[in-house]
NUGURO-794865 format. One record per residue: residue in three letters; z negated, x negated, y negated of N, C-alpha, C in turn; residue number from 1. Coordinates in steps of 0.02 Angstrom, whole numbers, always signed. Each point is the difference from the previous one (the first is absolute). Layout:
// NUGURO-794865
SITE   r    nzz    nxx    nyy   cazz   caxx   cayy    czz    cxx    cyy   k
SITE Ala      Z      X      Y      Z      X      Y      Z      X      Y NUM
...
//
This chain:
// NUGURO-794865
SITE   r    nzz    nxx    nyy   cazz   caxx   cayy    czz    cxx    cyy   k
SITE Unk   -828  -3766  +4994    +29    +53    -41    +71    +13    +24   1
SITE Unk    +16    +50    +57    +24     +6    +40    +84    +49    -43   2
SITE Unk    -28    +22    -89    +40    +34     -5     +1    -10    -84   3
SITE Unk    -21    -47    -15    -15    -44    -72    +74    +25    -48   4
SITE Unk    -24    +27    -30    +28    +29    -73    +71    +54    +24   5
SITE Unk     +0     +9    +78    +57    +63    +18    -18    +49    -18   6
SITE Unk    +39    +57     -4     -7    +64    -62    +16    +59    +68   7
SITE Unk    -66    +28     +5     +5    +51    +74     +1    +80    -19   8
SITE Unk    +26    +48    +18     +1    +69    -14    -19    +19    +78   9
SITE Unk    -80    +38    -14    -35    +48    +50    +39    +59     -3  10
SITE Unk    +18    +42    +54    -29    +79    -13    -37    +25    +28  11
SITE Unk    -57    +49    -26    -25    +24    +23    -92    -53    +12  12
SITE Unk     +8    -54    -48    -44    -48    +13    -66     +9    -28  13
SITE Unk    -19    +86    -33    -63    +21     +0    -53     -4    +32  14
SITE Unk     +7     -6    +67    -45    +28    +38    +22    -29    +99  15
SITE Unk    -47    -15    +28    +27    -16    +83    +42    -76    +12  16
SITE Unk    +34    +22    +39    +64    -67    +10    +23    -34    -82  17
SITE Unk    +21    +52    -39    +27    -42    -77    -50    -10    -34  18
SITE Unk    -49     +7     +4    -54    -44    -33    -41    -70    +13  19
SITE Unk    +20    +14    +72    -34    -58    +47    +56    -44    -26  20
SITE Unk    +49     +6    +11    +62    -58    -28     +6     -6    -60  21
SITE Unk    +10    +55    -49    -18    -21    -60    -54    -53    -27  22
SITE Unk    -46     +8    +35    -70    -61     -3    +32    -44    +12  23
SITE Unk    +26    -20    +57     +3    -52    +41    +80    -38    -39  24
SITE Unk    +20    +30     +0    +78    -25    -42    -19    -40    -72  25
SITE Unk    -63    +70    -53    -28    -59    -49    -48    -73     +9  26
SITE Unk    -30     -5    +59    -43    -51    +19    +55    -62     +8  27
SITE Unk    +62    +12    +32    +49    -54     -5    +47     -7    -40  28
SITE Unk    -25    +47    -78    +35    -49    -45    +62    +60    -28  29
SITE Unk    +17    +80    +21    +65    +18    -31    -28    +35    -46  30
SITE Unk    +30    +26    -26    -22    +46    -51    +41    +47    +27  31
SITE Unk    -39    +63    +26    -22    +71    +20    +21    +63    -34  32
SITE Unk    +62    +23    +24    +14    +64    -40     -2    +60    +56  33
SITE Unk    -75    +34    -40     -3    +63    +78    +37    +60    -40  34
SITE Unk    +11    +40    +58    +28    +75    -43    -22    +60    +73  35
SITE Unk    -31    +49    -45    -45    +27    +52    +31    +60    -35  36
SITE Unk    -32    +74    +37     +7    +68    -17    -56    +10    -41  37
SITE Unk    -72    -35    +17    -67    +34     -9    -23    -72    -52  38
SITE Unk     -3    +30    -75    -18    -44    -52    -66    -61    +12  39
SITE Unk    -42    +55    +10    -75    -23     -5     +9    -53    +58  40
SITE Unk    +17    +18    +56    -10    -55    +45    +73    -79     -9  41
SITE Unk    +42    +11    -18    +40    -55    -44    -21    -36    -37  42
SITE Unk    -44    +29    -47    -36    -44    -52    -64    -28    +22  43
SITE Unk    -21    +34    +30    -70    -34    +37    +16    -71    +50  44
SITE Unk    +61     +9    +25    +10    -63    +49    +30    -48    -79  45
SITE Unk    +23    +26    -31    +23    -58    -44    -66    -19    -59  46
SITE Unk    -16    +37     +3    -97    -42    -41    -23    -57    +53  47
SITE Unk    +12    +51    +66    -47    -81    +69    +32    -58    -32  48
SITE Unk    +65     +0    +25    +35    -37    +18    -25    -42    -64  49
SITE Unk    +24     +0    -79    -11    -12    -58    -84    -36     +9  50
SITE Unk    -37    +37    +33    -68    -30     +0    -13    -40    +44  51
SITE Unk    +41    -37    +25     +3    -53    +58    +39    -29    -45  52
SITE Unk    +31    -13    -31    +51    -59    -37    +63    +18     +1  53
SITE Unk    +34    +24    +46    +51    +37     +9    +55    +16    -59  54
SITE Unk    +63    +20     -4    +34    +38    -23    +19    +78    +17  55
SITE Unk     +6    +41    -38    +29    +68    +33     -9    +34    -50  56
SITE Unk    +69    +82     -5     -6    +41    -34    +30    +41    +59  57
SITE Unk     -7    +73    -43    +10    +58    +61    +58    +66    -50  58
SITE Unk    +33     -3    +34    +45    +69     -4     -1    +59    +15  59
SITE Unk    -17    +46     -5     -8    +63    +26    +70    +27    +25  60
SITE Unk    +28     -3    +47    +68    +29    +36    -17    +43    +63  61
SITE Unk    +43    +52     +1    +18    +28    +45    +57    -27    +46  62
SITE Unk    -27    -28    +46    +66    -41    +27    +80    +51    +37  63
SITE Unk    -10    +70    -16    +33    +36    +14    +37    +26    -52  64
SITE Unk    -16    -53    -56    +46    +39    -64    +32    -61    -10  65
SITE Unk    +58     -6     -9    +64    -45    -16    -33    -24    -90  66
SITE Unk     +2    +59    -41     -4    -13    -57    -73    -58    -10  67
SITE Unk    -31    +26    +22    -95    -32     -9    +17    -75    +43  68
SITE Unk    +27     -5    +65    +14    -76    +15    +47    -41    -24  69
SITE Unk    +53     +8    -37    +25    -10    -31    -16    -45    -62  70
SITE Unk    -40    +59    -52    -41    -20    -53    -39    -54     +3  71
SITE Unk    -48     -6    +73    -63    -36    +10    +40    -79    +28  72
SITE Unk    +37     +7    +31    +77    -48    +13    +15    -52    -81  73
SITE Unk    +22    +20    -23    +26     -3    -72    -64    -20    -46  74
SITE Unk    -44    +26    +18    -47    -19    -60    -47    -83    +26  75
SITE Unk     +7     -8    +74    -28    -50    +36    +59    -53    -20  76
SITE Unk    +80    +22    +17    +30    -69    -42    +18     -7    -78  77
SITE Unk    -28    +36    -36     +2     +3    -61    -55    -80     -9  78
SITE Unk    -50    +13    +27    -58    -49    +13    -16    -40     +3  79
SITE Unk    +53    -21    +63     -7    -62    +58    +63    -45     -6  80
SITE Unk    +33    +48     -1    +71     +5    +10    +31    -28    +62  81
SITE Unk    -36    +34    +70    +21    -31    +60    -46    +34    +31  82
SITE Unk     +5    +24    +70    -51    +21    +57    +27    -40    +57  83
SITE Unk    -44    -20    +36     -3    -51    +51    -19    +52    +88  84
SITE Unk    -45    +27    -38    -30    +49    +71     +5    +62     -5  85
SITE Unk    +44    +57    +29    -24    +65    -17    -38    +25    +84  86
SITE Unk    -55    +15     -3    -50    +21    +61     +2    +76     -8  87
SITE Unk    +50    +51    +31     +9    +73    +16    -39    +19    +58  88
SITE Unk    -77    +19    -50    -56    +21    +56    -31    +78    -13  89
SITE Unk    +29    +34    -51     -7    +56    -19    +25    +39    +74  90
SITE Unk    -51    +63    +29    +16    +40    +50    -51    +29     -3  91
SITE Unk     +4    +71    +73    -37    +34    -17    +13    +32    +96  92
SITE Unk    -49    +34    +12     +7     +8    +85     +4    +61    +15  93
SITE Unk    +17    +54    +57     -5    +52    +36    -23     +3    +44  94
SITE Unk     +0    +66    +45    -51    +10    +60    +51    +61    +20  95
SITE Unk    +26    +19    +54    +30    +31    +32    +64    -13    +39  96
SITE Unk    +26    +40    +45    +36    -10    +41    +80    +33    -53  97
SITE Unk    +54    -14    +34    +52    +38    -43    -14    +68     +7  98
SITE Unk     +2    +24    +39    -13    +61    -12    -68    +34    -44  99
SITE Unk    -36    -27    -31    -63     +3    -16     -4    -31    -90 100
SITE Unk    +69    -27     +5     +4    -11    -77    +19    +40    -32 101
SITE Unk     +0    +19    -75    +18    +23    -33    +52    -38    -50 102
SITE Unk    +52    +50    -19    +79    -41    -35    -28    -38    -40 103
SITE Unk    -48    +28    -66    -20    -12    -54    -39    -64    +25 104
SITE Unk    -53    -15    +44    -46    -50    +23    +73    -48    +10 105
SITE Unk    +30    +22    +52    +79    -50    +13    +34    -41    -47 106
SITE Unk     +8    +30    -57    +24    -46    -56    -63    -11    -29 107
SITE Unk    -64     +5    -20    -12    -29    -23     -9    -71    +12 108
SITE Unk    -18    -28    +89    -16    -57    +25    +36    -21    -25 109
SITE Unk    +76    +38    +10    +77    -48     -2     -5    -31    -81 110
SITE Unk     -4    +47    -40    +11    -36    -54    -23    -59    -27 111
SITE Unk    -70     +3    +40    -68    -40    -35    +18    -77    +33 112
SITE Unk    -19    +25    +69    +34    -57    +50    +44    -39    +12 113
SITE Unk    +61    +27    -26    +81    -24     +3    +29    -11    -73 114
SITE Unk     +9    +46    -20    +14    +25    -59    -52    -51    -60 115
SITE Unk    -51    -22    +29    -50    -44    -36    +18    -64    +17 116
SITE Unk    +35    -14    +47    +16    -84    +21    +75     -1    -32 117
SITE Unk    +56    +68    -15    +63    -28    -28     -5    -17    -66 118
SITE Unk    -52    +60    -33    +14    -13    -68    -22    -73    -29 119
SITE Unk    -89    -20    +38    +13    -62    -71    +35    -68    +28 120
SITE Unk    +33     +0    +80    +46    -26     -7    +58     +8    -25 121
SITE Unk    +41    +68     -3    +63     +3    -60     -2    -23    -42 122
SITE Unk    -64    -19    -58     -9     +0    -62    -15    -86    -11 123
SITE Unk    -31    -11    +49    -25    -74    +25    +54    -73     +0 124
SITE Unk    +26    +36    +62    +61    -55    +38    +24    -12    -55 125
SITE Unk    +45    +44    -22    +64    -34    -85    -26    -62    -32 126
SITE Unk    -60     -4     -5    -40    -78    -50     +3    -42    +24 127
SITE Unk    -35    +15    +94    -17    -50    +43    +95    -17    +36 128
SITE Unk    +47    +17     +3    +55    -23    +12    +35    -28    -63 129
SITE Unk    -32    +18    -68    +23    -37    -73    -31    -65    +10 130
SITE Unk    -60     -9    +19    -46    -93     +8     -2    -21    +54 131
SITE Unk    +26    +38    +61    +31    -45    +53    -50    -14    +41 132
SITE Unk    -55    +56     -4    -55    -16    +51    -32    +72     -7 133
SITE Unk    -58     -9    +42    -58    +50    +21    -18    +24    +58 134
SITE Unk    -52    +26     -1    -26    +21    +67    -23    +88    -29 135
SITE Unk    +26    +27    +86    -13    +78     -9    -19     -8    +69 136
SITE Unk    -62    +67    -11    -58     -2    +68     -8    +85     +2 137
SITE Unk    +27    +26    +58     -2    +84     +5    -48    +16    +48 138
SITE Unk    -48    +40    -14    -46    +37    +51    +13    +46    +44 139
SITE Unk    +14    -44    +53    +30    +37    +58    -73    +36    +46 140
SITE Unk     -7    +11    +72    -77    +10    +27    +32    -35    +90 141
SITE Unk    -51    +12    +37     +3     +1    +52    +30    +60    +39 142
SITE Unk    +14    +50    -54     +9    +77    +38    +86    -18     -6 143
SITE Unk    +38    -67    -37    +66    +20    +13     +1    -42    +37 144
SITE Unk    -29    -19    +52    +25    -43    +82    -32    +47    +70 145
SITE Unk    -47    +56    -18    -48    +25    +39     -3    +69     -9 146
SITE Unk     +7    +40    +52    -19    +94     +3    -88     -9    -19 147
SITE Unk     +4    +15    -36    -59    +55    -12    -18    +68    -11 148
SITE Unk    -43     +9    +25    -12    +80    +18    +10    +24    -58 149
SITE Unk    +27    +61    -61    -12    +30    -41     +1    -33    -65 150
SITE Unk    +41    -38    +27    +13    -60    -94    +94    +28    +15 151
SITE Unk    +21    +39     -9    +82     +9     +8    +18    -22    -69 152
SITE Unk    -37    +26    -45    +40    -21    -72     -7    -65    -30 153
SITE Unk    -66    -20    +11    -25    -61     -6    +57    -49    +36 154
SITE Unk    +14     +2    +47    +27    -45    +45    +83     +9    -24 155
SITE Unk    +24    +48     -5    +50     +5    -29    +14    -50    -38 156
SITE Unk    -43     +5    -70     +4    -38    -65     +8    -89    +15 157
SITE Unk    -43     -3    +41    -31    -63    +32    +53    -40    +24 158
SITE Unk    +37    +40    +35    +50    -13    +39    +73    -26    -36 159
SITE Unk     -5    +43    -52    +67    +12    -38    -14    -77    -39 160
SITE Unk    -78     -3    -23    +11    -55    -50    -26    -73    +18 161
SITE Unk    +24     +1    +66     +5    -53    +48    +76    -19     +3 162
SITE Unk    +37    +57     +7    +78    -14     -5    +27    -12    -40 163
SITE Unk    -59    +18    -53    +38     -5    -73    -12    -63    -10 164
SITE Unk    -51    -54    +16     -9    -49     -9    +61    -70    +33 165
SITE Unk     +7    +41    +57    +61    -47    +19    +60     +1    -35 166
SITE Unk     +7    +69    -19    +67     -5    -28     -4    -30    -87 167
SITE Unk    -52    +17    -15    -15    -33    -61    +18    -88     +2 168
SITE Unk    -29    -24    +54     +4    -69    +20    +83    -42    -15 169
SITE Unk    +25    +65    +50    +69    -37    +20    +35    -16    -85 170
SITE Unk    -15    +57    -48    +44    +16    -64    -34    -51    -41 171
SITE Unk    -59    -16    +16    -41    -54    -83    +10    -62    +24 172
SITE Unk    +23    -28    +63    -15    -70    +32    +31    -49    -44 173
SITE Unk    +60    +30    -20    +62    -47    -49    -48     -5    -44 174
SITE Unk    -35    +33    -39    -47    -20    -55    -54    -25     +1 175
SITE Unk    -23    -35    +59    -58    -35     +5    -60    +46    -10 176
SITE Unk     +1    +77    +28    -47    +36    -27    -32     +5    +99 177
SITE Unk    -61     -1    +18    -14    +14    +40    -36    +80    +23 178
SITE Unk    +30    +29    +61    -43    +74     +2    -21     +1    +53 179
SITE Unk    -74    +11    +18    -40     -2    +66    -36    +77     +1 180
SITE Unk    -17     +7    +46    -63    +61    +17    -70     +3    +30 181
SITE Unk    -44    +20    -33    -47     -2    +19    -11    +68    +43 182
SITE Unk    -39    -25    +81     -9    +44    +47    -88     -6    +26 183
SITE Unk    -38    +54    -58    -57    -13     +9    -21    +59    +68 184
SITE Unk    -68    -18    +46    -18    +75    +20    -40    +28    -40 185
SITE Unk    -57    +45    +24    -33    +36    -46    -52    -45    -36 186
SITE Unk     -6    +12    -62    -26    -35    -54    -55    +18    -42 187
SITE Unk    -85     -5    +27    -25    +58    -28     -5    -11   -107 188
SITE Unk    +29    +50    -10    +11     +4    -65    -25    +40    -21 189
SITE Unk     +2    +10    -72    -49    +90    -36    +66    +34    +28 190
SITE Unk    +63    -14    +12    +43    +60     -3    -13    +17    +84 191
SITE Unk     -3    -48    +37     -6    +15    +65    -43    +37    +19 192
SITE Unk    -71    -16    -45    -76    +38    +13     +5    +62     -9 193
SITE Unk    +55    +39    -78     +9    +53    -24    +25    +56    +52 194
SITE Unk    +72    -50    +40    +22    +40    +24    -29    +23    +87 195
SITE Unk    -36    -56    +22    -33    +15    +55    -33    +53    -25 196
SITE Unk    -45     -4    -35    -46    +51    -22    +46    +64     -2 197
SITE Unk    +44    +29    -36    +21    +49    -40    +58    +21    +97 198
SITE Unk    +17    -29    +25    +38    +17    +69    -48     +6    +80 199
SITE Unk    -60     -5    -14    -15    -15    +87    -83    +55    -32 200
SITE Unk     -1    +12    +70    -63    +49     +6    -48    -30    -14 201
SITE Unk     +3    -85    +52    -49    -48     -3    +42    -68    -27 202
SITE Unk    -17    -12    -57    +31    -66    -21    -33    -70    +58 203
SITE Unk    -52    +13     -4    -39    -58    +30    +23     -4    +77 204
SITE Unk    +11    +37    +50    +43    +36    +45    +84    -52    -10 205
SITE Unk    +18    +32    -42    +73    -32    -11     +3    -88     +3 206
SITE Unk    -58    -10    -47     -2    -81    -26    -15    -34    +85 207
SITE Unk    -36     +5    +33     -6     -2    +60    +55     -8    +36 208
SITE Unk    +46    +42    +22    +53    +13    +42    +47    -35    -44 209
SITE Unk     +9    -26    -60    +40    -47    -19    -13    -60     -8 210
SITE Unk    -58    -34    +12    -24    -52    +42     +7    -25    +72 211
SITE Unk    +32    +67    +30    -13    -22    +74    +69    -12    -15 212
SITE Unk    +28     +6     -7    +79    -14     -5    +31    -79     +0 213
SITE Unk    -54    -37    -69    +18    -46    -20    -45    -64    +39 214
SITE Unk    +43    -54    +11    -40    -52    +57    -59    -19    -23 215
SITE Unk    +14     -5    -84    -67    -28    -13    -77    +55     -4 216
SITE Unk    +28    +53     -4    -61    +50    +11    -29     -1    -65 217
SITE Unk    +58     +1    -48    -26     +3    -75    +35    +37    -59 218
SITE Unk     -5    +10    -27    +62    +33    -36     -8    -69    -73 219
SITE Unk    +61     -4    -21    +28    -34    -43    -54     -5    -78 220
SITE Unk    +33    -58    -28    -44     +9    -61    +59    -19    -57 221
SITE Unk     +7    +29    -69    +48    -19    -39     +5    -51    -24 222
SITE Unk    -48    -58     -1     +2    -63    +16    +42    -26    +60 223
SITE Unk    +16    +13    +32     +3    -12    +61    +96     +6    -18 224
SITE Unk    +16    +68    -25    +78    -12     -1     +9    -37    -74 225
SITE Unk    -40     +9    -46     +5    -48    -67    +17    -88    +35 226
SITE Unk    -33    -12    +35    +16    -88    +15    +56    +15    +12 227
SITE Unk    +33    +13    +67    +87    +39     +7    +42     +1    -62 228
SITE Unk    -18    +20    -29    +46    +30    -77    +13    -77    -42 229
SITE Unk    -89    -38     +5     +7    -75    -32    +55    -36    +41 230
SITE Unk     -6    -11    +62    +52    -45    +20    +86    +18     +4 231
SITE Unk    +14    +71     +3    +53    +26    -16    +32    -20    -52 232
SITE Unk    -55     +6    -44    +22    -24    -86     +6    -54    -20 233
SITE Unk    -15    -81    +39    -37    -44    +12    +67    -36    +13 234
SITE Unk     +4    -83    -15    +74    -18    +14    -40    -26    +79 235
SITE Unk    -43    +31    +28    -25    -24    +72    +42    +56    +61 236
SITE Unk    +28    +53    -46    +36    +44    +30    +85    -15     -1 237
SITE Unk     +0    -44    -13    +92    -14    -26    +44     +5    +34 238
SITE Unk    -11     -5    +84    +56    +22    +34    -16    +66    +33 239
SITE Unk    -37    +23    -33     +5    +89    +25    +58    +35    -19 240
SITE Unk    +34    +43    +19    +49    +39    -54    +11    +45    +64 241
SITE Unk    -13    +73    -42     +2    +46    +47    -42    +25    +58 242
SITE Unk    -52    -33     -7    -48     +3    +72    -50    +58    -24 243
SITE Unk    -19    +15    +34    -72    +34    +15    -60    -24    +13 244
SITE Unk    -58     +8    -28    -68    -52    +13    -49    +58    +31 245
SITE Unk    -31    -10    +40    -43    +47    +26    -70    -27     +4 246
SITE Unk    -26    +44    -45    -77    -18     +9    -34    +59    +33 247
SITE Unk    -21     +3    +60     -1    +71     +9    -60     -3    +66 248
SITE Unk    -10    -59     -9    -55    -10    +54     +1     +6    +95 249
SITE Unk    +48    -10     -5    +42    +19    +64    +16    +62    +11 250
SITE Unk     +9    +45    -31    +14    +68    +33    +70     -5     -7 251
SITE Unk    +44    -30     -5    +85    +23    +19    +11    -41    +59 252
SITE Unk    -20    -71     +9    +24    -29    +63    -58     -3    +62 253
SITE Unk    -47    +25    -16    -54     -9    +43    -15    +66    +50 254
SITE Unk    -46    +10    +39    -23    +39    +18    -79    -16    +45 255
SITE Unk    -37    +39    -24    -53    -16    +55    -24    +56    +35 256
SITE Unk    -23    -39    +70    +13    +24    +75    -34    +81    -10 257
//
């Protein structure tokens, strides 16, 4: 019980990557606070979870509204009265080149993406530098170490909240708070499936050519970055601070012939 009676805040832990960890975080013991956009699927991972033995309740936040993370912030230490883990996995992806985006598409990544990793740390850190500990885990990708074709905004975000993670690092260290990044590659998820589908002529086509990419000739599973997230959170991670973890199957340092 790798995380026995620590008090964790998901975002975005409805569905994909934050659900897979959400599971996996209650199997070792924390008690599970997800906060998603989309109700039905929030509460459904927190019934599983509950029906495995588990702890968990779910918040409905917009991680782009100050006021709503805030609230969901506040009402988790009303509770607990302490968070140990906040896991900022709430995001959302694009498809085009800069020139090929649109302003409106532009902020929205930004907000969701970036704008989703400051807020429920703004609201977060103040507790976790009041008890003199914690761990914060930001969802970075493989696209902020790597060009990819037609991810400009995506990679942007990616990028930014990779930097943000370092600099986050340097400011919480005095407080015993640790901040790492997770650098997954592609991950087949419902959001991933959605958006292949809804961007490519031939999804099946696409899924393909993003296989050949990766050494292992596989694409990712949200299990797969959920273990990542456990040991991050994990006092097995304790001299991390500031790093980047890449689960990505070799596609950033690899290449095949």
């Amino acid at each position: 019980m790798r995380l026995l009676d620590k008090i964790a805040v998901i975002t975005g832990g409805g569905s994909g990557i934050g659900k897979a960890t959400a599971q996996l975080f209650a199997r070792e013991g924390a008690f599970v606070n997800i906060t998603d956009i989309h109700r039905e699927n929030g509460q459904a991972t927190v019934t599983e979870i509950e029906k495995q033995g588990g702890k968990a309740a779910f918040f409905e936040v917009d991680v782009t509204t100050p006021e709503a993370v805030e609230s969901a912030i506040q009402q988790i230490m009303e509770t607990y009265k302490r968070i140990d883990i906040l896991f900022n996995n709430a995001g959302i992806s694009n498809v085009g080149r800069v020139d090929e985006v649109e302003p409106d598409d532009w902020d929205r990544i930004m907000n969701v993406n970036v704008k989703g990793v400051y807020l429920p740390s703004k609201y977060t850190l103040p507790y976790m530098m009041e008890q003199k500990s914690g761990v914060v885990i930001n969802m970075s990708s493989c696209a902020a170490e790597m060009g990819l074709a037609k991810r400009a905004a995506y990679s942007a975000t990616k990028g930014a909240v990779l930097a943000l993670t370092k600099a986050m690092q340097v400011d919480y260290a005095p407080y015993n708070i640790r901040v790492n990044a997770l650098l997954p590659g592609t991950i087949l998820t419902p959001f991933v499936e959605n958006y292949l589908r809804t961007s490519y002529d031939d999804p099946e086509a696409a899924i393909a050519g993003i296989k050949k990419r990766q050494l292992s000739g596989e694409l990712g599973r949200p299990e797969d970055v959920a273990k990542a997230a456990l040991f991050l959170a994990s006092d097995e991670s304790s001299f991390m601070m500031g790093s980047p973890l890449y689960i990505d199957g070799g596609v950033v340092f690899g290449k095949n012939a």
